[in-house]
C-alpha positions in Angstrom: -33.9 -34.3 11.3 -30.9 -28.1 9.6 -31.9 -25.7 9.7 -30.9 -25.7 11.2 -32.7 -26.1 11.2 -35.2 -24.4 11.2 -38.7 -24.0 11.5 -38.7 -26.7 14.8 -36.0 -27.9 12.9 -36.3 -31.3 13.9 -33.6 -31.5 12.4 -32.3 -34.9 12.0 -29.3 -33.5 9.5 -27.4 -36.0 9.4 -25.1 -34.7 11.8 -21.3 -35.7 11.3 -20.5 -33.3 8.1 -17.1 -32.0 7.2 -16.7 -29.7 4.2 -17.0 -25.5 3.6 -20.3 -24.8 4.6 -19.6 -20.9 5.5 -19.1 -17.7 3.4 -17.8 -14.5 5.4 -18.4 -11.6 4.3 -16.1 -10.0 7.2 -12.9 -11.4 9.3 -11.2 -12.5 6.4 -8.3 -10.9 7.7 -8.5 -11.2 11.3 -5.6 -13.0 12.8 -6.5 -16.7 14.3 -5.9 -17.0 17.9 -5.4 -19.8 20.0 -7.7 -20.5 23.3 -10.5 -18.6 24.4 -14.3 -18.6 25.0 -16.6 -19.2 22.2 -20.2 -18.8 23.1 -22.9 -19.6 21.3 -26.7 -18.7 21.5 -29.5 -21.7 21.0 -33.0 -20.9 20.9 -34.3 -23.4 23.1 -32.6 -25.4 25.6 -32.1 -29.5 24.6 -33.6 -31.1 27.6 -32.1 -34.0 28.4 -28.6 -34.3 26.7 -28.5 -38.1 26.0 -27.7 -37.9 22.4 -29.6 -41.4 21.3 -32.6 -40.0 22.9 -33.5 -36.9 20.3 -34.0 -35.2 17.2 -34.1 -31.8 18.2 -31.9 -29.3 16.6 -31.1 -27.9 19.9 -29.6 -31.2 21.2 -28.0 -32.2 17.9 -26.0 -28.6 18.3 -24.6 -29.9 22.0 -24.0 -33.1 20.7 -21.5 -32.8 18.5 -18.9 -31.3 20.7 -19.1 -34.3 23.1 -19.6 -37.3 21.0 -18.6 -38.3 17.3 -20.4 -40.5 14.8 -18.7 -43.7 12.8 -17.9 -41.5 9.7 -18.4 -38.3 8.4 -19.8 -36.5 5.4 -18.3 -33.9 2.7 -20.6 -30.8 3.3 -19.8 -30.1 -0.1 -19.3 -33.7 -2.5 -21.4 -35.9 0.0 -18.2 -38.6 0.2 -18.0 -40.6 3.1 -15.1 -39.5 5.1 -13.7 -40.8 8.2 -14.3 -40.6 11.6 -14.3 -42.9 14.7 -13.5 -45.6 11.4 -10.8 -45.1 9.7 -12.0 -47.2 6.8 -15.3 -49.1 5.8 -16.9 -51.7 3.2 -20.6 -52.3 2.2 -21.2 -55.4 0.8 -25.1 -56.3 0.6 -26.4 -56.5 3.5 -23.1 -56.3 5.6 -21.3 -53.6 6.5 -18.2 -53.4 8.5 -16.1 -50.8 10.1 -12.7 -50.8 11.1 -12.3 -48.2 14.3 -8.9 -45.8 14.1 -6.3 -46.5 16.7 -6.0 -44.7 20.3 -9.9 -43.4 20.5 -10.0 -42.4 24.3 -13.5 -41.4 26.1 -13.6 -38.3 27.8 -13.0 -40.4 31.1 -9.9 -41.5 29.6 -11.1 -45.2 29.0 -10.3 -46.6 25.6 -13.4 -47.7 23.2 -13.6 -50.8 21.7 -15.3 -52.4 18.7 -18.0 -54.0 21.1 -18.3 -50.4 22.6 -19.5 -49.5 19.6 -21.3 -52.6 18.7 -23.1 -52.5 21.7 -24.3 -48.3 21.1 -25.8 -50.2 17.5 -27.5 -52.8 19.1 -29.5 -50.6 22.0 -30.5 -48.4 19.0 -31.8 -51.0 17.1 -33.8 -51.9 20.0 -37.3 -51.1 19.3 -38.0 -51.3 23.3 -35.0 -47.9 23.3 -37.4 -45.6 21.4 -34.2 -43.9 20.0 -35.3 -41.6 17.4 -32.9 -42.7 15.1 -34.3 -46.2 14.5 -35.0 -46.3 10.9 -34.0 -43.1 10.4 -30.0 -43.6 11.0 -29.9 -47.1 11.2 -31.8 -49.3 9.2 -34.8 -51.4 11.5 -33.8 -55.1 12.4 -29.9 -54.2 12.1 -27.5 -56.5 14.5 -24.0 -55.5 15.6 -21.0 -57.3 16.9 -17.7 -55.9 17.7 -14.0 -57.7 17.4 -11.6 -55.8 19.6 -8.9 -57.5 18.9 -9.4 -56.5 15.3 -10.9 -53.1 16.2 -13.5 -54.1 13.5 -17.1 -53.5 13.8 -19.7 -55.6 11.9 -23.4 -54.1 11.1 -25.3 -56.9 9.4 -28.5 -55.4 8.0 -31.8 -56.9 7.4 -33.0 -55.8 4.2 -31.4 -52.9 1.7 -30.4 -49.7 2.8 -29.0 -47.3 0.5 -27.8 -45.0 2.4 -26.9 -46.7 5.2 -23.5 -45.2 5.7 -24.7 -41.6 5.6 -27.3 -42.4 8.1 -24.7 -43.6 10.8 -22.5 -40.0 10.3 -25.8 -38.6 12.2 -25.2 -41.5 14.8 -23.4 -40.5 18.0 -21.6 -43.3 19.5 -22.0 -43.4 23.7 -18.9 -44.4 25.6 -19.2 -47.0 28.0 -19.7 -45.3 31.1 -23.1 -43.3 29.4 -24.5 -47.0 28.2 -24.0 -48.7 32.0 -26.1 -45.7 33.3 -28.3 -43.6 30.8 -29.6 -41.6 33.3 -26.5 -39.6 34.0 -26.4 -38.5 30.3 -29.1 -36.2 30.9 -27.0 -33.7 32.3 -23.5 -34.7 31.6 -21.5 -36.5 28.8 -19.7 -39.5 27.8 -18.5 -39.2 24.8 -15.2 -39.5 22.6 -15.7 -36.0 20.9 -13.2 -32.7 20.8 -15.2 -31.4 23.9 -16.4 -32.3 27.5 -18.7 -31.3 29.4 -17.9 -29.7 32.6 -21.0 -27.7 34.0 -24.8 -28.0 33.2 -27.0 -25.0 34.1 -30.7 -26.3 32.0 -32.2 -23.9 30.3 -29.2 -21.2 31.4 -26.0 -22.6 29.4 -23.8 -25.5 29.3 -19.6 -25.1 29.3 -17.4 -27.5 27.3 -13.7 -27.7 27.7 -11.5 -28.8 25.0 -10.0 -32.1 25.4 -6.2 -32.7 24.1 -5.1 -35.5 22.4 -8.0 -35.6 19.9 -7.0 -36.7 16.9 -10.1 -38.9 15.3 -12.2 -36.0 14.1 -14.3 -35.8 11.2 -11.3 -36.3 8.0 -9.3 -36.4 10.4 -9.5 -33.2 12.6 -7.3 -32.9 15.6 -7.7 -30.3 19.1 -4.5 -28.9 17.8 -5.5 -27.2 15.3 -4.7 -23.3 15.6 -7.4 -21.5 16.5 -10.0 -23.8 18.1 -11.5 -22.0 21.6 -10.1 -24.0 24.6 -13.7 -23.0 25.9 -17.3 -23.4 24.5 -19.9 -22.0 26.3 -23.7 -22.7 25.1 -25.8 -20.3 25.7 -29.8 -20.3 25.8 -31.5 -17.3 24.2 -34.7 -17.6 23.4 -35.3 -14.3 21.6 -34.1 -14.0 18.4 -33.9 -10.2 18.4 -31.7 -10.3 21.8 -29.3 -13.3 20.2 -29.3 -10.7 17.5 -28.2 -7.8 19.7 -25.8 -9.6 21.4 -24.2 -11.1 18.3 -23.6 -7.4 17.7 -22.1 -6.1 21.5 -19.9 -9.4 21.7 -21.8 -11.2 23.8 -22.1 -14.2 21.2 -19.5 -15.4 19.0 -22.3 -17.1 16.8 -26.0 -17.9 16.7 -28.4 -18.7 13.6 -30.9 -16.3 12.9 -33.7 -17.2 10.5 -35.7 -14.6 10.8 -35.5 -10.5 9.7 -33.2 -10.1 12.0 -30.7 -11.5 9.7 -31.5 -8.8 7.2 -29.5 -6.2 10.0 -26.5 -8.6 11.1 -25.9 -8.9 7.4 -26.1 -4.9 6.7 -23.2 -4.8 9.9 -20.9 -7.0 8.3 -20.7 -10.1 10.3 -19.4 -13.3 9.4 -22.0 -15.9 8.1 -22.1 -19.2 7.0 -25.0 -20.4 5.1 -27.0 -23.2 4.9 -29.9 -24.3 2.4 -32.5 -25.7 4.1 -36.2 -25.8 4.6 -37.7 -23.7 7.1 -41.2 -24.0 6.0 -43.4 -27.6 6.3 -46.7 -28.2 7.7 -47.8 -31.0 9.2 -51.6 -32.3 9.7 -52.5 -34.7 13.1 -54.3 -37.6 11.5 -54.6 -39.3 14.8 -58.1 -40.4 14.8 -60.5 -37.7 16.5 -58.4 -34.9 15.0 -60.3 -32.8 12.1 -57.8 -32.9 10.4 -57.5 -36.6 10.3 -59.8 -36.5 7.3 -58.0 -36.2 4.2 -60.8 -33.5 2.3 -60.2 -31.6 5.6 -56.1 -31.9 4.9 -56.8 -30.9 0.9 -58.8 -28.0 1.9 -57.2 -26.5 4.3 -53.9 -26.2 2.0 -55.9 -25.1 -1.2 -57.4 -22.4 1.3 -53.7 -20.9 1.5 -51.4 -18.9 -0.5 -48.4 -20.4 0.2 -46.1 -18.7 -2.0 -47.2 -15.4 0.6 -46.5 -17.3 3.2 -43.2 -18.4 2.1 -42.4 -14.8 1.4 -43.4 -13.5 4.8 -41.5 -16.4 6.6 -38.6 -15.8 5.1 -38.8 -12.2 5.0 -38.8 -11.9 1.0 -35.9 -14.0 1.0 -36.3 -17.7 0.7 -37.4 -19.4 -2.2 -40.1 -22.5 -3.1 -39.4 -25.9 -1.7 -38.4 -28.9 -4.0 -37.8 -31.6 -2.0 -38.3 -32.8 1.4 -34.4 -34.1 2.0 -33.3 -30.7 1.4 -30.2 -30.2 3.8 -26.5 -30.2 2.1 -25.0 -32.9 1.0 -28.4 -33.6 -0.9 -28.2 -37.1 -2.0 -31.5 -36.8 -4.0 -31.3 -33.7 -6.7 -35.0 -32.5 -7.9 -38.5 -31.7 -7.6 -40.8 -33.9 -6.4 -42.8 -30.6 -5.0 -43.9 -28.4 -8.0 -45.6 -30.4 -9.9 -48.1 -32.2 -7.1 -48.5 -29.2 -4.2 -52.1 -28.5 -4.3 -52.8 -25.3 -6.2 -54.4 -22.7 -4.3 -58.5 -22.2 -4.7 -60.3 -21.4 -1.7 -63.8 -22.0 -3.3 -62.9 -25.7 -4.2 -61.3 -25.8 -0.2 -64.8 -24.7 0.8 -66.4 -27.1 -1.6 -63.7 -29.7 0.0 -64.9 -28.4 3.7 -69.2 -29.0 2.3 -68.5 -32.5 1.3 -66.6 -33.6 4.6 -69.8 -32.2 6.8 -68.2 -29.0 7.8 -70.7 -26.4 6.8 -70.7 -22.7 7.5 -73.7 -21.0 9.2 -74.8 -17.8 9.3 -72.1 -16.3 11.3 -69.7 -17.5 8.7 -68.4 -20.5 10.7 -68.2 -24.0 9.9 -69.8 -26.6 12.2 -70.6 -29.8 12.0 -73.1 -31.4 14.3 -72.7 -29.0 16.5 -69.1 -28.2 17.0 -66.9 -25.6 15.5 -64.4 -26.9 13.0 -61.6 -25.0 15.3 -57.5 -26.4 14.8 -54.7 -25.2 17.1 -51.4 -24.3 14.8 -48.1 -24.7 16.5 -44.9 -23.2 15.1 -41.4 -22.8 16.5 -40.2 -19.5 17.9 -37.1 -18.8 16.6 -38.1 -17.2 13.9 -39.0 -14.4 15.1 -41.5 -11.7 14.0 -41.6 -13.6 10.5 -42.6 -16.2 12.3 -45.2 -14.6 14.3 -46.6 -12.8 11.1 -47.0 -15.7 8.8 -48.9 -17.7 11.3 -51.3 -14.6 11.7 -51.9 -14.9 7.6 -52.4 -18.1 7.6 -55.3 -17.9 10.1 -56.4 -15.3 8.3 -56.7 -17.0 5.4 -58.1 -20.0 7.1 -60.9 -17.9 8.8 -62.2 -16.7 5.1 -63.1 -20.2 4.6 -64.9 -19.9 7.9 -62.4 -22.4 9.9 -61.3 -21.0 13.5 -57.2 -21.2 14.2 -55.6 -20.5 17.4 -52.0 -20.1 16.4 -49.4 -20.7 19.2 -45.3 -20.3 19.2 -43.4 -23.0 21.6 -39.8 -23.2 21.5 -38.1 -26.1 19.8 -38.2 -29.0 23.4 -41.3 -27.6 24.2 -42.9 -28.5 20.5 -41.2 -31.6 20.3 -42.2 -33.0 23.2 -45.8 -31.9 22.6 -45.9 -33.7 18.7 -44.1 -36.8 19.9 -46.1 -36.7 22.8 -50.1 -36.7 21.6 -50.2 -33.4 22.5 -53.0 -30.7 21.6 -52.4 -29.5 17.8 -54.0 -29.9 14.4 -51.5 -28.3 12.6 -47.4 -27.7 13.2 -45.0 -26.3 11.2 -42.4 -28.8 11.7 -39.5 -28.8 9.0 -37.4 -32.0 9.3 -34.3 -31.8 7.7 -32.6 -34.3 6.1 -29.8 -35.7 3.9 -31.2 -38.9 2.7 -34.8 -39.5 2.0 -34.6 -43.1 3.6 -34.3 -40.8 6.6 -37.7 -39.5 6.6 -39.7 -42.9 6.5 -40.1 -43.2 10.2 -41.2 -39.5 10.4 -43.7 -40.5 7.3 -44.9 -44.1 8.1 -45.0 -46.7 10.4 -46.2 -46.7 14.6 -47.6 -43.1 15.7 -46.6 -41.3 18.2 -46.0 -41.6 21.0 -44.9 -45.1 20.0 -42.9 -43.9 16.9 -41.4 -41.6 14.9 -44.2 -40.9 12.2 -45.7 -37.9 14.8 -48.8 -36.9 12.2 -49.9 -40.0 12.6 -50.2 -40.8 8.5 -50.9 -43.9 7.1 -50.9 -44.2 3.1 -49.9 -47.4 1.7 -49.0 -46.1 -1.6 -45.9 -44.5 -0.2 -45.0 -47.4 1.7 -45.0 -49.5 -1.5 -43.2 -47.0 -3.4 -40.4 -46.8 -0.2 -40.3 -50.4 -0.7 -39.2 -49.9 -4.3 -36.4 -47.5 -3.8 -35.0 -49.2 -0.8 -34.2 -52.1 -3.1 -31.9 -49.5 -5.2 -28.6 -48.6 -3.8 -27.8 -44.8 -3.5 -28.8 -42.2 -6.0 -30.0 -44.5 -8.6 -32.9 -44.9 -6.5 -33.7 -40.7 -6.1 -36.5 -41.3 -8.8 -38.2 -43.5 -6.9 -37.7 -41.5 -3.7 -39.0 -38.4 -5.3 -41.9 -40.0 -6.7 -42.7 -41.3 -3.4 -42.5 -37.8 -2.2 -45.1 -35.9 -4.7 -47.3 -39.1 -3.4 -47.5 -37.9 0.0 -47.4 -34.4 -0.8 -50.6 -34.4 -3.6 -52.5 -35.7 -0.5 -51.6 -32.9 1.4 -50.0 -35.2 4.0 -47.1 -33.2 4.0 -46.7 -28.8 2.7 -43.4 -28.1 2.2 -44.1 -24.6 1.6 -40.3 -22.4 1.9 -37.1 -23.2 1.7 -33.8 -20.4 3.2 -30.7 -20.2 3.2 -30.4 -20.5 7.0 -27.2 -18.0 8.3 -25.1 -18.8 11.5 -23.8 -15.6 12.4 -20.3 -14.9 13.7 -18.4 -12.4 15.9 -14.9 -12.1 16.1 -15.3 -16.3 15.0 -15.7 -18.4 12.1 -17.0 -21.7 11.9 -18.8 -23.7 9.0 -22.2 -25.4 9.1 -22.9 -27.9 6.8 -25.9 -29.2 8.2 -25.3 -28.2 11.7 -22.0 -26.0 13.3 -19.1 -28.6 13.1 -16.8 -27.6 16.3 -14.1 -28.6 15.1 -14.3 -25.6 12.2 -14.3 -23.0 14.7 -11.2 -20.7 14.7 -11.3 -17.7 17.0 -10.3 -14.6 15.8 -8.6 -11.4 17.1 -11.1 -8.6 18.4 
């Protein structure tokens, strides 16, 4: 799910984008330099590295120095580019690939079409739990591979419109990695520009170029001028110190969401941007959660004022969300937000919170038989004191309606695992950002967590009918569907996307470009 991404940023972009996604607004004339360190700073620290086994941001950042995807994405027109294929056809329900000539692994061992077919196939595997079933490749999808022909074939088993940008965020696992998954959890075995060499969890992690590259996303190469022989990521928690050290030289890049960004902006530094949504709230509906009953879900939005939230997120600068696949290349242009967000009234929430059973006593606090209508509110930590102080107003504004909130910031592996895992929480701010809307459905239907993707737990068979309908259309001639589908789902208060940012990746003495997530094979080093 960028930002990036953002908020959690769950961030399943899809990940294998080419294209300008930076403006600089310093360094333009900085000479290029070959070799070098690049560090960069990541707010939480991936976990395990196997890169069919997540959807953090975090991990997605790692990822793509070590592995590569089938094809790529223009950051900028959406067209399908190249990648491990160097060519591809969809016709109906079958798709094939034809893989480019020479792909090596990073242990020097050449992959094949079955290689590939095979990474499809354990994916596809409901009994995997990869994360990217139904969100990057299409449920009930069967691979085979033809070495001799180098041509992979992905037969599907119902529409997918967007099938091939959902395998650019698909990395592919060399054979080595799918004989023993275990040892991808702290190493790699990929075909991508970079290897990894050393693995210090939740210190950094050092990748050394590899030579010889030459199947990059639209064809990008190791031997381009100015990419770091060394990449060092970093884990830096605190946005204010990845902030500092951005400005002493101790990073070469890090994305800052929160008001920190106001300062690194005021000193110069290089920054590419990203639109992306950084604010969307979640509801548990697992049964036994308050908030599994939908006049709880309804009141507790039209208690807030989310355009004040929004504003204290983003530090006055962000703007209103308008859809919920909001990450460049958007495939579906619109609103499908305006229009069907629930308008704020906190007398009608209190009328909403009477009628469910949750009353307020004296004291000013709801109960209901008994027990205190009390909801624990998770958020991300990276961004910062925004961050910190729009959770505070929105438990203020809860607690006028007399509901009790207990608001807690986790770093990105540490949310993750407690959403995905039927963890404590009533209420996460959780943005998932995507390309494609086909790419949410698993997040947004379907088997809860922990046995699925759809970690609120919501159930509305509206929006499943609607998916239905736009599934059967191919590419954007489908977006009105999709956005229709959307306002559904958001009218119930199943889903609040509340702010959308321009998310900036900083850079010292660097450049890069970020088009969903950094793409290392952008980064040029420049001359302190």
């Amino acid at each position: 799910m960028k930002p990036t991404t953002l908020g959690l940023c769950l961030t399943l972009a899809a990940a294998a984008l080419t294209g300008c996604g930076g403006t600089s607004n310093s360094g333009g004339k900085a000479k290029v330099v070959d070799g070098g360190t690049f560090t960069f700073g990541l707010s939480s620290d991936p976990g395990g590295l196997d890169p069919q086994m997540g959807a953090g941001s975090s991990l997605f950042t790692v990822t793509k120095f070590a592995y590569d995807a089938l094809v790529s994405v223009d950051g900028g027109t959406g067209k399908i580019q190249s990648a491990l294929a160097k060519s591809w056809q969809v016709k109906g329900k079958t798709v094939t690939l034809t893989l480019a000539d020479g792909i090596t692994c990073s242990d020097g061992t050449r992959l094949t079409a079955s290689d590939v077919a095979k990474n499809l196939n354990f994916v596809a595997d409901p009994k995997s739990k990869s994360p990217f079933l139904g969100a990057f490749l299409p449920a009930g999808a069967k691979a085979k591979g033809d070495d001799a022909t180098r041509v992979v074939t992905l037969t599907l088993a119902g529409p997918a419109p967007f099938v091939l940008n959902g395998l650019s965020g698909l990395p592919i696992v060399c054979p080595s990695g799918m004989a023993s998954r275990s040892s991808l959890k702290t190493a790699t075995a990929g075909t991508g520009p970079y290897k990894l060499i050393q693995a210090a969890p939740g210190d950094h992690y050092t990748y050394a170029i590899r030579d010889g590259y030459t199947w990059g996303p639209n064809g990008a190469t190791t031997a381009t001028k100015g990419l770091p022989k060394t990449v060092v990521i970093k884990v830096v928690e605190n946005e204010t110190t990845a902030a500092n050290l951005l400005l002493s030289g101790g990073l070469n890049g890090a994305q800052i969401v929160g008001s920190d960004a106001v300062r690194l902006e005021k000193a110069g530094l290089y920054a590419a941007k990203t639109p992306a949504l950084v604010g969307e709230q979640w509801y548990n509906q697992h049964a036994g959660r308050p908030t599994s009953d939908p006049r709880v879900r309804k009141a507790l939005t039209q208690a807030l004022d989310l355009g004040q939230l929004q504003k204290v997120l983003t530090s006055g600068r962000g703007t209103a969300a308008t859809t919920l696949a909001a990450s460049e290349p958007v495939a579906c242009h619109g609103d499908s937000v305006s229009h069907a967000l629930p308008a704020g009234d906190p007398q009608a929430a209190g009328a909403l919170l009477d009628q469910a059973g949750w009353t307020r006593g004296s004291d000013g606090r709801r109960t209901k038989g008994g027990k205190p209508l009390r909801l624990t509110l998770l958020y991300q930590n990276n961004s910062g004191s925004a961050g910190d102080a729009a959770a505070e107003l929105e438990v203020k504004q809860w607690k006028a309606i007399g509901v009790e909130a207990t608001a807690h910031s986790q770093n990105e592996t540490t949310l993750t695992g407690t959403i995905f895992g039927a963890g404590n929480w009533d209420v996460a701010w959780v943005p998932v950002n995507v390309n494609t809307p086909d790419q949410l459905v698993p997040f947004l239907s379907g088997p809860a967590a922990p046995q699925g993707n759809n970690f609120a737990a919501i159930s509305d068979p509206a929006y499943d009918t609607a998916v239905k309908s736009a599934m059967a259309i191919q590419g954007d001639a489908g977006c009105r569907d999709w956005l229709a589908a959307e306002s559904g789902l958001i009218a119930k208060a199943d889903i609040v996307p509340f702010a959308g940012d321009v998310v900036h990746t900083f850079g010292k003495a660097a450049t890069f470009q970020t088009p969903g997530h950094l793409v290392p094979t952008s980064i040029r080093m420049l001359a302190k």
